[in-house]
MOPAC internal coordinates of N, CA, C and O (Angstrom, degrees):
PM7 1SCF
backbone

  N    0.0000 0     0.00 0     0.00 0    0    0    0
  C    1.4364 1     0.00 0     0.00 0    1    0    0
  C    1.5295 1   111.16 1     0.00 0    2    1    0
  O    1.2310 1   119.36 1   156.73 1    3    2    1
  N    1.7970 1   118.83 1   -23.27 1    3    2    1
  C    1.2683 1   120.71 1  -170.50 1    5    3    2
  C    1.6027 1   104.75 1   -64.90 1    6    5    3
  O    1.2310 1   130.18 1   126.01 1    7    6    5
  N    1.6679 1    97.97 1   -53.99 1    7    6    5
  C    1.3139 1   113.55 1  -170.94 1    9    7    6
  C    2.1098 1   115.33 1   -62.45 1   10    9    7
  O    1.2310 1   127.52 1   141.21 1   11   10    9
  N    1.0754 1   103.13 1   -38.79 1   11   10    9
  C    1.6913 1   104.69 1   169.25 1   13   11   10
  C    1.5635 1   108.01 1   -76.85 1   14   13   11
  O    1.2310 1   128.55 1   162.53 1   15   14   13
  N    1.0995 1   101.14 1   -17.47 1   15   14   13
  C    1.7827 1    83.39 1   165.58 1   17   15   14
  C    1.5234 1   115.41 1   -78.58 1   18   17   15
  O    1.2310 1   123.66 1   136.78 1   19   18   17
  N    1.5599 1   110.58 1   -43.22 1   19   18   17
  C    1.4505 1   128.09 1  -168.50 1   21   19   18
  C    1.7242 1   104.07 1   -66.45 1   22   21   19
  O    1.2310 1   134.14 1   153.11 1   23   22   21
  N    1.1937 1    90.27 1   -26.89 1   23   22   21
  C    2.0257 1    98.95 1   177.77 1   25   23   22
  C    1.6303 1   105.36 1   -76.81 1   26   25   23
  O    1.2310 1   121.41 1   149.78 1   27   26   25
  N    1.3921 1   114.91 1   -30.22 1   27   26   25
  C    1.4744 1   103.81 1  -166.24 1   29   27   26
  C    1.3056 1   103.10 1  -116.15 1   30   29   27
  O    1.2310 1   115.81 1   151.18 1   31   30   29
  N    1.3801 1   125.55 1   -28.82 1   31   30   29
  C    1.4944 1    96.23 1  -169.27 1   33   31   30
  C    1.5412 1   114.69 1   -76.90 1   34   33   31
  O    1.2310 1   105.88 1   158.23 1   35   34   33
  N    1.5649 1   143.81 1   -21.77 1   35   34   33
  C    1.1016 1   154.63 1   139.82 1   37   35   34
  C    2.0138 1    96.91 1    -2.63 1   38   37   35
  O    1.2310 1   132.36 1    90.74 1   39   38   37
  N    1.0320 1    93.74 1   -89.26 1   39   38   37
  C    1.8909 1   100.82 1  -161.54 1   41   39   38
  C    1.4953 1    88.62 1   -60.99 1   42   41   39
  O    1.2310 1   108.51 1   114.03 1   43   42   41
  N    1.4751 1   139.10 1   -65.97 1   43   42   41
  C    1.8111 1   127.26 1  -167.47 1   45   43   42
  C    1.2521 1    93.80 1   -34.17 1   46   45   43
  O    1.2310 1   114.19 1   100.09 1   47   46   45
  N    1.2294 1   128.61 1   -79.91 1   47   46   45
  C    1.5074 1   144.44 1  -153.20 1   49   47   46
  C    1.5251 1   106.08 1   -47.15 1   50   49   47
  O    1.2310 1   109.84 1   127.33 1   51   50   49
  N    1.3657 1   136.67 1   -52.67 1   51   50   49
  C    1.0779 1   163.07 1   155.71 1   53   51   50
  C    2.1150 1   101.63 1   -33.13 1   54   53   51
  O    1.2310 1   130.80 1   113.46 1   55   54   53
  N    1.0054 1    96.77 1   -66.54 1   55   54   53
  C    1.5863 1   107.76 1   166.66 1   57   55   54
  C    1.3925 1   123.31 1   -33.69 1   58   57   55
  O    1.2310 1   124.92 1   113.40 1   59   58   57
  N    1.5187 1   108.16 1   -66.60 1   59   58   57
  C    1.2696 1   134.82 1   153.68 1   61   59   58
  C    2.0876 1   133.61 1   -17.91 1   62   61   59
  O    1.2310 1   136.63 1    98.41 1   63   62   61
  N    1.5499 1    85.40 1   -81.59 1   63   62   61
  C    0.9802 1   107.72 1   153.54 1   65   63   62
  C    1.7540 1   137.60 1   -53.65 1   66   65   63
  O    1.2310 1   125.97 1   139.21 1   67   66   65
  N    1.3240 1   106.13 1   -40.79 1   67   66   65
  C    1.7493 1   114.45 1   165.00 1   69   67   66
  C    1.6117 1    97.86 1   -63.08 1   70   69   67
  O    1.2310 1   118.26 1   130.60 1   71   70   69
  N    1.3340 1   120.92 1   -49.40 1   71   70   69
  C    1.1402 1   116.93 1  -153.70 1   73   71   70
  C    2.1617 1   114.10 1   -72.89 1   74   73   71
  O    1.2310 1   131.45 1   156.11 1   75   74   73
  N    1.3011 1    95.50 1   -23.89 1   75   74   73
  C    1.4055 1   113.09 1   152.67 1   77   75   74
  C    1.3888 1   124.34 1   -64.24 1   78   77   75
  O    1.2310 1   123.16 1   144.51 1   79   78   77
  N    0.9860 1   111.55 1   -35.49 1   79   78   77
  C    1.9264 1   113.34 1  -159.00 1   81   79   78
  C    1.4667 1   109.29 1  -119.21 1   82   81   79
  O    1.2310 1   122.52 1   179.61 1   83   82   81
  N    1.5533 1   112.78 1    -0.39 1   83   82   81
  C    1.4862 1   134.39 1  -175.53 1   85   83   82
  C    2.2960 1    99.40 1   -23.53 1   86   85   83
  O    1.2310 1   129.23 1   153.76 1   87   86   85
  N    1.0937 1    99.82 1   -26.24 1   87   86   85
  C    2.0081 1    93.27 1  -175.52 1   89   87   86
  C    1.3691 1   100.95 1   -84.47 1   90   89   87
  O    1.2310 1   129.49 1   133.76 1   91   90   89
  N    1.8432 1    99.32 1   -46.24 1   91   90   89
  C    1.9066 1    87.47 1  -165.70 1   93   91   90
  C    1.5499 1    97.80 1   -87.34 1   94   93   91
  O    1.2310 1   111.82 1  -154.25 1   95   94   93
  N    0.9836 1   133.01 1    25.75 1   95   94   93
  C    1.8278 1   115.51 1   174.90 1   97   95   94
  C    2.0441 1    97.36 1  -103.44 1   98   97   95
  O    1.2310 1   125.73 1  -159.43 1   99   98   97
  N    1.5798 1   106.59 1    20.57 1   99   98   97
  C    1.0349 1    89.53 1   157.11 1  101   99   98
  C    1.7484 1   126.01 1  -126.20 1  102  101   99
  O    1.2310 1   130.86 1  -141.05 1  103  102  101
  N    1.5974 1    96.66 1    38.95 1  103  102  101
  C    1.3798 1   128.82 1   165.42 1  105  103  102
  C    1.8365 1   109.80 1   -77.93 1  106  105  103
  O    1.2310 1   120.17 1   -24.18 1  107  106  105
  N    1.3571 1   117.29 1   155.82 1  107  106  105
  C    1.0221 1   122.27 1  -171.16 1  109  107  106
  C    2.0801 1    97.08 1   -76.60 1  110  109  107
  O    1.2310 1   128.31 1   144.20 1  111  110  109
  N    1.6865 1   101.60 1   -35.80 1  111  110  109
  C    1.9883 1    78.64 1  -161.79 1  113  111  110
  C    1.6144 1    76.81 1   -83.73 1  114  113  111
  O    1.2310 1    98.31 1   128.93 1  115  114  113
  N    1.0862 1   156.44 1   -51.07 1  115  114  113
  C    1.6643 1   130.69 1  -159.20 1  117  115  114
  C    1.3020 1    93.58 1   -50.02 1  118  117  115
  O    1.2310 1   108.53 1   134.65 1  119  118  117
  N    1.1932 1   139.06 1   -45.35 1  119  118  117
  C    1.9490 1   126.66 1  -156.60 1  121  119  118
  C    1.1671 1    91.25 1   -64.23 1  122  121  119
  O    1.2310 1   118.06 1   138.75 1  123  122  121
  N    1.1398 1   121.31 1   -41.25 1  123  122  121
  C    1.7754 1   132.83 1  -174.03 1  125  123  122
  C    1.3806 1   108.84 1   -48.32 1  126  125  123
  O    1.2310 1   118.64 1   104.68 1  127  126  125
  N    1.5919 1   120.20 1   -75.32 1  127  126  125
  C    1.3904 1   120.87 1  -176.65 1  129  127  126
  C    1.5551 1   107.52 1   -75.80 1  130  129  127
  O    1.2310 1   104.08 1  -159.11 1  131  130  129
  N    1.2374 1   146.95 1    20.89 1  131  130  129
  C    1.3160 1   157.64 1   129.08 1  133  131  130
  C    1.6715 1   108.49 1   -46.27 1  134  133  131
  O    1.2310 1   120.18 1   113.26 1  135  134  133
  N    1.2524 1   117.26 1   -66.74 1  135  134  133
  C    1.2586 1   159.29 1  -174.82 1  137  135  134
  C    1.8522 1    87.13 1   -48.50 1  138  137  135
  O    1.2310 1   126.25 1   111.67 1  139  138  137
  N    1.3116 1   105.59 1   -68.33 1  139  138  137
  C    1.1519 1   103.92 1  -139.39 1  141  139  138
  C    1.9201 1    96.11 1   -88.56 1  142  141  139
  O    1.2310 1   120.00 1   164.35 1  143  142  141
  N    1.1261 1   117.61 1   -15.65 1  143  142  141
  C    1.4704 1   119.66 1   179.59 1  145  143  142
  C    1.8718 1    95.03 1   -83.87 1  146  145  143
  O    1.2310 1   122.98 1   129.49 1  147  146  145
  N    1.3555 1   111.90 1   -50.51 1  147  146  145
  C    1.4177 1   101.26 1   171.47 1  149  147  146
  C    1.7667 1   122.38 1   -15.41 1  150  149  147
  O    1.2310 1   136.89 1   108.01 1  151  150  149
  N    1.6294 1    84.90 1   -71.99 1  151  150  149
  C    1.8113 1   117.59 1  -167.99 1  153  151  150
  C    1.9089 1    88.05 1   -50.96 1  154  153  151
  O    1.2310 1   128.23 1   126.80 1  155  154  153
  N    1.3850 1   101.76 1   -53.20 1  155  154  153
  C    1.4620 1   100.50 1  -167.57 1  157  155  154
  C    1.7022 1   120.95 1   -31.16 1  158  157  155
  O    1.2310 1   133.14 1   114.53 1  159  158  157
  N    1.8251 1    92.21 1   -65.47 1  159  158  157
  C    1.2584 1   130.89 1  -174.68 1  161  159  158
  C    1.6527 1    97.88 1   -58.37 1  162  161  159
  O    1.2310 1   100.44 1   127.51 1  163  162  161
  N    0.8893 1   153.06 1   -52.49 1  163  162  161
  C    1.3221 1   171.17 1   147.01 1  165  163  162
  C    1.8080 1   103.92 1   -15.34 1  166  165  163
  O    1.2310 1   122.42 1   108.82 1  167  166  165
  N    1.2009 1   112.97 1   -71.18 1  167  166  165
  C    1.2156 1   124.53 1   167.83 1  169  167  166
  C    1.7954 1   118.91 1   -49.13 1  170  169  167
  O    1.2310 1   123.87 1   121.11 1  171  170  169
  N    0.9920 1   110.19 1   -58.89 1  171  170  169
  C    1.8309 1   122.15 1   159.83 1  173  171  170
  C    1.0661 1   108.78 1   -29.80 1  174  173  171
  O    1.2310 1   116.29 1   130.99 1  175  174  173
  N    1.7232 1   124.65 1   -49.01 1  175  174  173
  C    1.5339 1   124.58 1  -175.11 1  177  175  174
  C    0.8320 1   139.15 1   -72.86 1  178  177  175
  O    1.2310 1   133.69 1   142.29 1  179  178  177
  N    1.6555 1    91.13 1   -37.71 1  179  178  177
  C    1.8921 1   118.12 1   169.96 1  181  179  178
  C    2.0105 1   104.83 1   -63.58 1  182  181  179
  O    1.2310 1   123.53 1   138.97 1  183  182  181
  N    1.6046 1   110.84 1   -41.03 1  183  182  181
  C    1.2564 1   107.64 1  -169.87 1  185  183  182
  C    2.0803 1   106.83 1   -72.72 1  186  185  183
  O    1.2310 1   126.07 1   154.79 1  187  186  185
  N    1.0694 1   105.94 1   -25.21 1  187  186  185
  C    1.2493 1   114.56 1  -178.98 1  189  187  186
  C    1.7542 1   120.26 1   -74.58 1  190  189  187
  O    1.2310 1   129.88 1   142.84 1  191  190  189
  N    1.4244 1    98.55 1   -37.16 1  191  190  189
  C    1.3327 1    87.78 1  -175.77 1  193  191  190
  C    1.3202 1   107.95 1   -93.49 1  194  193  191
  O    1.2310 1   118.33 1   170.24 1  195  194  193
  N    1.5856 1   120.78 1    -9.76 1  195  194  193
  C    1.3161 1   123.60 1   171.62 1  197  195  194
  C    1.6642 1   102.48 1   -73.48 1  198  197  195
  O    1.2310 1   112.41 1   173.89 1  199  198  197
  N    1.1856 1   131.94 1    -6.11 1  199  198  197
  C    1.4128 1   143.49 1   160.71 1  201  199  198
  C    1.6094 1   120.91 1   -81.12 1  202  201  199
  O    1.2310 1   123.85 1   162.76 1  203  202  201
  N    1.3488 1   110.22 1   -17.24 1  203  202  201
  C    1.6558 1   116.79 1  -176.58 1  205  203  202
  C    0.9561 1   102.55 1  -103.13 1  206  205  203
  O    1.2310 1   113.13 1   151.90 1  207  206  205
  N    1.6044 1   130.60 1   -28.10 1  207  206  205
  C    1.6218 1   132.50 1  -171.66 1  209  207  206
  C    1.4302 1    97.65 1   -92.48 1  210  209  207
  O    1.2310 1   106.17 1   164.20 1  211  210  209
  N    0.9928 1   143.30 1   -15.80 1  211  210  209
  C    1.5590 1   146.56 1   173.67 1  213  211  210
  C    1.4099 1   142.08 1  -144.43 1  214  213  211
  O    1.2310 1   130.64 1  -134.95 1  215  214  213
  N    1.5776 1    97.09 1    45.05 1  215  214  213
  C    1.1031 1   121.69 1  -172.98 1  217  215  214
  C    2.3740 1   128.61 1   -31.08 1  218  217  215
  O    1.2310 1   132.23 1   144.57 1  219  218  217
  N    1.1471 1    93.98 1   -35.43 1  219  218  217
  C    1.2333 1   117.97 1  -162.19 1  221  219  218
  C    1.4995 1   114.94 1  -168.38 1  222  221  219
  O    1.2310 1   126.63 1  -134.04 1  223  222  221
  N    1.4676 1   104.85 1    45.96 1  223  222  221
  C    1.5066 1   102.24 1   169.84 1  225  223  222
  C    1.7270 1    89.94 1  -174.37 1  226  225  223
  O    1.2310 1   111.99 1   -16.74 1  227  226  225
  N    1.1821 1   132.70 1   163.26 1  227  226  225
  C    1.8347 1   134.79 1  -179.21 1  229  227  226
  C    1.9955 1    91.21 1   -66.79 1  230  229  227
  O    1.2310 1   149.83 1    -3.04 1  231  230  229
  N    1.4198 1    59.51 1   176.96 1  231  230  229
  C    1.6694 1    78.60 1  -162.76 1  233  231  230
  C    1.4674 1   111.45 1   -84.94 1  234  233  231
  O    1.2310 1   120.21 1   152.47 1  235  234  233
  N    1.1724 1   117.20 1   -27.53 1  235  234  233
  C    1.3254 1   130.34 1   150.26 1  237  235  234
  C    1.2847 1   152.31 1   -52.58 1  238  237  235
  O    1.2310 1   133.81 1   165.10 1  239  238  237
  N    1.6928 1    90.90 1   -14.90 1  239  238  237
  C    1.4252 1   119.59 1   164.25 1  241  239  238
  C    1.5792 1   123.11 1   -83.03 1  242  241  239
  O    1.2310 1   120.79 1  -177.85 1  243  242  241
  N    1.6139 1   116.09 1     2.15 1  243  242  241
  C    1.0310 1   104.14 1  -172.84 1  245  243  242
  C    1.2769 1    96.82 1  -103.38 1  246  245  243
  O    1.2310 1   119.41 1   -24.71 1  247  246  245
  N    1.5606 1   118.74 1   155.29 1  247  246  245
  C    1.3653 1   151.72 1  -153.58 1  249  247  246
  C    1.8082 1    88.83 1   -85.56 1  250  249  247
  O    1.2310 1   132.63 1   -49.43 1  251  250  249
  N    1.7539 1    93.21 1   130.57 1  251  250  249
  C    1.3632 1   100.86 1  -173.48 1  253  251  250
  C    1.4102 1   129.94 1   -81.10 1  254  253  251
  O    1.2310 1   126.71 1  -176.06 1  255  254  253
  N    1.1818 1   104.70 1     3.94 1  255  254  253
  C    1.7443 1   108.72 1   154.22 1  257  255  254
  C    1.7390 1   115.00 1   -57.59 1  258  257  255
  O    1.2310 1   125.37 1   144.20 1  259  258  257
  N    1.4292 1   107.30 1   -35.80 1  259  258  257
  C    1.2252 1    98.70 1  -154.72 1  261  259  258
  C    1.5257 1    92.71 1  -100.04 1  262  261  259
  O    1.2310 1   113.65 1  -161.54 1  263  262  261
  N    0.9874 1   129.62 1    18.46 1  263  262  261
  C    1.5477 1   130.56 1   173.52 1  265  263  262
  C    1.4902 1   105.86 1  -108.11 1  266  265  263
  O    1.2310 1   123.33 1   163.15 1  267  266  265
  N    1.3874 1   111.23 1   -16.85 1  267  266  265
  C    2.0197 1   118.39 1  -169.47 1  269  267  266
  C    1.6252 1    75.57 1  -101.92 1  270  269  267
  O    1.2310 1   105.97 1   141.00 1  271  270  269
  N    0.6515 1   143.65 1   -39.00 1  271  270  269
  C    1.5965 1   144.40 1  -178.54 1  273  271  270
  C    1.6802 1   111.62 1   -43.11 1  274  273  271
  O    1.2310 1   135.77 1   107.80 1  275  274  273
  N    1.2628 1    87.09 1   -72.20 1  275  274  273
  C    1.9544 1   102.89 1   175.36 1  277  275  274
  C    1.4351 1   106.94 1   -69.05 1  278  277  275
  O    1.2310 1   114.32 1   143.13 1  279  278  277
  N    1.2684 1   128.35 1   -36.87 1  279  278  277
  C    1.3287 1   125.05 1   177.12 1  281  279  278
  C    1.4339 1   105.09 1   -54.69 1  282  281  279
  O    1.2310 1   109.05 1    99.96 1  283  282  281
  N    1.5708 1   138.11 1   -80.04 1  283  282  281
  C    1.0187 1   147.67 1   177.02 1  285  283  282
  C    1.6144 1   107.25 1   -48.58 1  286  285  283
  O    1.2310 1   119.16 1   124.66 1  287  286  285
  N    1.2212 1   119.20 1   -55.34 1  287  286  285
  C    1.7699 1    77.27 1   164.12 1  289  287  286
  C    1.2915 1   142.45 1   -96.25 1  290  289  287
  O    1.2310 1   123.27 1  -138.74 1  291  290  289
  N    1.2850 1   111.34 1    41.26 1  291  290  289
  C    1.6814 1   124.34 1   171.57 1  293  291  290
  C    1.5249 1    93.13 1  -110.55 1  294  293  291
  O    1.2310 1   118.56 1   166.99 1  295  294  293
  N    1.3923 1   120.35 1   -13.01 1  295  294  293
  C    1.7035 1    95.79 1  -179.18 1  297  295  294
  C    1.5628 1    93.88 1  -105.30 1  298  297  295
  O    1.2310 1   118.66 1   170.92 1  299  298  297
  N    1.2558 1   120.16 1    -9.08 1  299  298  297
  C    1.3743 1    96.52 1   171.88 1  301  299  298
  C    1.6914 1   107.16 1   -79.76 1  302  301  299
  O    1.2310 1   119.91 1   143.47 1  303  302  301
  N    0.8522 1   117.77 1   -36.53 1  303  302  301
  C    1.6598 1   115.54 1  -173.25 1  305  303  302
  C    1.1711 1   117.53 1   -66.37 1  306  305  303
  O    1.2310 1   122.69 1   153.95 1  307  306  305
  N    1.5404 1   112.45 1   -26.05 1  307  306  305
  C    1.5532 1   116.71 1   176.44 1  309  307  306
  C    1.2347 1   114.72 1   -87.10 1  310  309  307
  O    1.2310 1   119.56 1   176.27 1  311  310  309
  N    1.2164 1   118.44 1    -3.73 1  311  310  309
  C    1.3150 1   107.15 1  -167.78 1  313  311  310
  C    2.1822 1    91.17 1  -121.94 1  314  313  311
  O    1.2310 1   123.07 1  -169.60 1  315  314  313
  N    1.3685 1   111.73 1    10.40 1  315  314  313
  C    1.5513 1   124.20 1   163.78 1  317  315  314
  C    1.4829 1    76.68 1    53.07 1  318  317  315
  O    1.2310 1   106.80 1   -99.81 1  319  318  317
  N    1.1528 1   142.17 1    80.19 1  319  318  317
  C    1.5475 1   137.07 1   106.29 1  321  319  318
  C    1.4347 1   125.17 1   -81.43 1  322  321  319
  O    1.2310 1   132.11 1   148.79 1  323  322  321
  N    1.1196 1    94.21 1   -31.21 1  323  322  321
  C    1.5795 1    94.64 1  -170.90 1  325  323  322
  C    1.6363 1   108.95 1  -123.90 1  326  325  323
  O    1.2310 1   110.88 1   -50.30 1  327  326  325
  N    1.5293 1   134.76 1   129.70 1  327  326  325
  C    1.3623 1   124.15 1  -165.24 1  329  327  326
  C    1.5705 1    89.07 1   -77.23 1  330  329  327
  O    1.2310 1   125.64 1   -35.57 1  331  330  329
  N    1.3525 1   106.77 1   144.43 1  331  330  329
  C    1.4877 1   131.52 1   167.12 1  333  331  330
  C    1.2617 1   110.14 1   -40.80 1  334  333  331
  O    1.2310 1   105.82 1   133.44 1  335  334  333
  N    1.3836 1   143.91 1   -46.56 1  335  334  333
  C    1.2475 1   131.78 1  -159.26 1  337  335  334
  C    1.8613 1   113.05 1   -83.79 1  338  337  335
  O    1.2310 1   129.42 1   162.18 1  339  338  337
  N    1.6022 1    99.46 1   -17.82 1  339  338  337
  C    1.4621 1   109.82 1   174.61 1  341  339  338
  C    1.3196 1   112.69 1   -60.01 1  342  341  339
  O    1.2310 1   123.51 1   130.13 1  343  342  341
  N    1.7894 1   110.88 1   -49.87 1  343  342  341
  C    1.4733 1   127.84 1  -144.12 1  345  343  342
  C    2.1994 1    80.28 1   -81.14 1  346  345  343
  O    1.2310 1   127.05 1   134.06 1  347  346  345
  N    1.3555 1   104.05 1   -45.94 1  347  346  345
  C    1.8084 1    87.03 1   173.77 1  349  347  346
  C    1.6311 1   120.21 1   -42.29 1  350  349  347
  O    1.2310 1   129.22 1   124.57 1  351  350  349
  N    1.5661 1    99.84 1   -55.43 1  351  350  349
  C    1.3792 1   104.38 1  -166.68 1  353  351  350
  C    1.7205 1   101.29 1   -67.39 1  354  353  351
  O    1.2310 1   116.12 1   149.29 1  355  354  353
  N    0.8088 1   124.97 1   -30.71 1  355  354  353
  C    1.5458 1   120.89 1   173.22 1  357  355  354
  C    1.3652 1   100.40 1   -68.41 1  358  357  355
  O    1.2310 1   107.93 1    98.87 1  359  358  357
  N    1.3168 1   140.15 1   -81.13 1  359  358  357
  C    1.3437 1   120.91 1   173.19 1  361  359  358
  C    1.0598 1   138.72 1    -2.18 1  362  361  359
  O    1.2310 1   124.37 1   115.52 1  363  362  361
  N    1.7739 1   109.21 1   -64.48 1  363  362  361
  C    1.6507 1   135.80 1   166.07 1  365  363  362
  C    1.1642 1    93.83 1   -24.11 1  366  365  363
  O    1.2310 1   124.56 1    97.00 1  367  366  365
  N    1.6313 1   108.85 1   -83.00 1  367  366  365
  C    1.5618 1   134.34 1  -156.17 1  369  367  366
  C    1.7821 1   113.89 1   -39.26 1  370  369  367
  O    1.2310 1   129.69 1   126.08 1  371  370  369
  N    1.6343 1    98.93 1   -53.92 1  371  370  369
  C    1.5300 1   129.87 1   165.05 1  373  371  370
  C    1.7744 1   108.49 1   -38.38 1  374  373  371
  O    1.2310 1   133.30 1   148.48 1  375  374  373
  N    0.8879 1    91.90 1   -31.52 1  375  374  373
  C    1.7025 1   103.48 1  -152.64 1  377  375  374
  C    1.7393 1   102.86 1   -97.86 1  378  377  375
  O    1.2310 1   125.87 1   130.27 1  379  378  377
  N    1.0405 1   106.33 1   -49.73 1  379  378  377
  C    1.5993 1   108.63 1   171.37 1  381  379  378
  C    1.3503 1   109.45 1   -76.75 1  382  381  379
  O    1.2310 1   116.00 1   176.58 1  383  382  381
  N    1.5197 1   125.21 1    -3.42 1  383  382  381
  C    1.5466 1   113.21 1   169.03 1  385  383  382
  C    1.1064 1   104.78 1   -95.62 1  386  385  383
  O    1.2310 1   110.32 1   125.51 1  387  386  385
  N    1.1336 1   135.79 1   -54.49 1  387  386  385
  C    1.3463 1   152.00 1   162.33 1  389  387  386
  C    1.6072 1   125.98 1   -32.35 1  390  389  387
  O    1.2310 1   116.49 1   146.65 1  391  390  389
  N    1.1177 1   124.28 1   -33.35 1  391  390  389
  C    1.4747 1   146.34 1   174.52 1  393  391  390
  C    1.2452 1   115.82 1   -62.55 1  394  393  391
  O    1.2310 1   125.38 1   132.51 1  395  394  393
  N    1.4674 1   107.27 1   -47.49 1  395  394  393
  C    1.3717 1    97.15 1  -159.91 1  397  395  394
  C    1.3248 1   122.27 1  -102.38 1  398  397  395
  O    1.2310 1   120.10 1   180.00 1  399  398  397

């Protein structure tokens, strides 16, 4: 629960806040701390899911499907081909075949 909070409240809050200040976030230091909570929030995700894929064993121990897994869908999302919520549900899908 620590970590889905630490994943989401970053970007809501961020949301929030743009949506207040919508004139001055087109100053150079607001683009900045935009910028820089992004990277933040970004980082949180990477540390988290490197926490879901290897819960209780090195990180290296996890079975390399599930590392070509996360790889491929972080480059699809980063690179906005594919909307994020697909590349989960494909995962899911990936994941319950793969699992068992």
């Amino acid at each position: 629960m620590i970590a889905l909070a630490a994943a989401l409240v970053p970007p809501v809050a961020m949301i929030a806040i743009a949506s207040a200040l919508r004139r001055q976030l087109r100053s150079a230091w607001a683009s900045g701390i935009v910028r820089g909570v992004a990277l933040s929030a970004g980082g949180l995700l990477v540390a988290t899911s490197i926490r879901l894929l290897a819960p209780d064993r090195a990180f290296f121990d996890v079975p390399a499907w599930q590392l070509a897994l996360a790889a491929v869908g972080t480059a699809l999302t980063i690179h906005g081909r594919a909307h994020p919520g697909l590349v989960m549900g494909a995962g899911a899908i990936v994941g319950l075949i793969f699992g068992r």
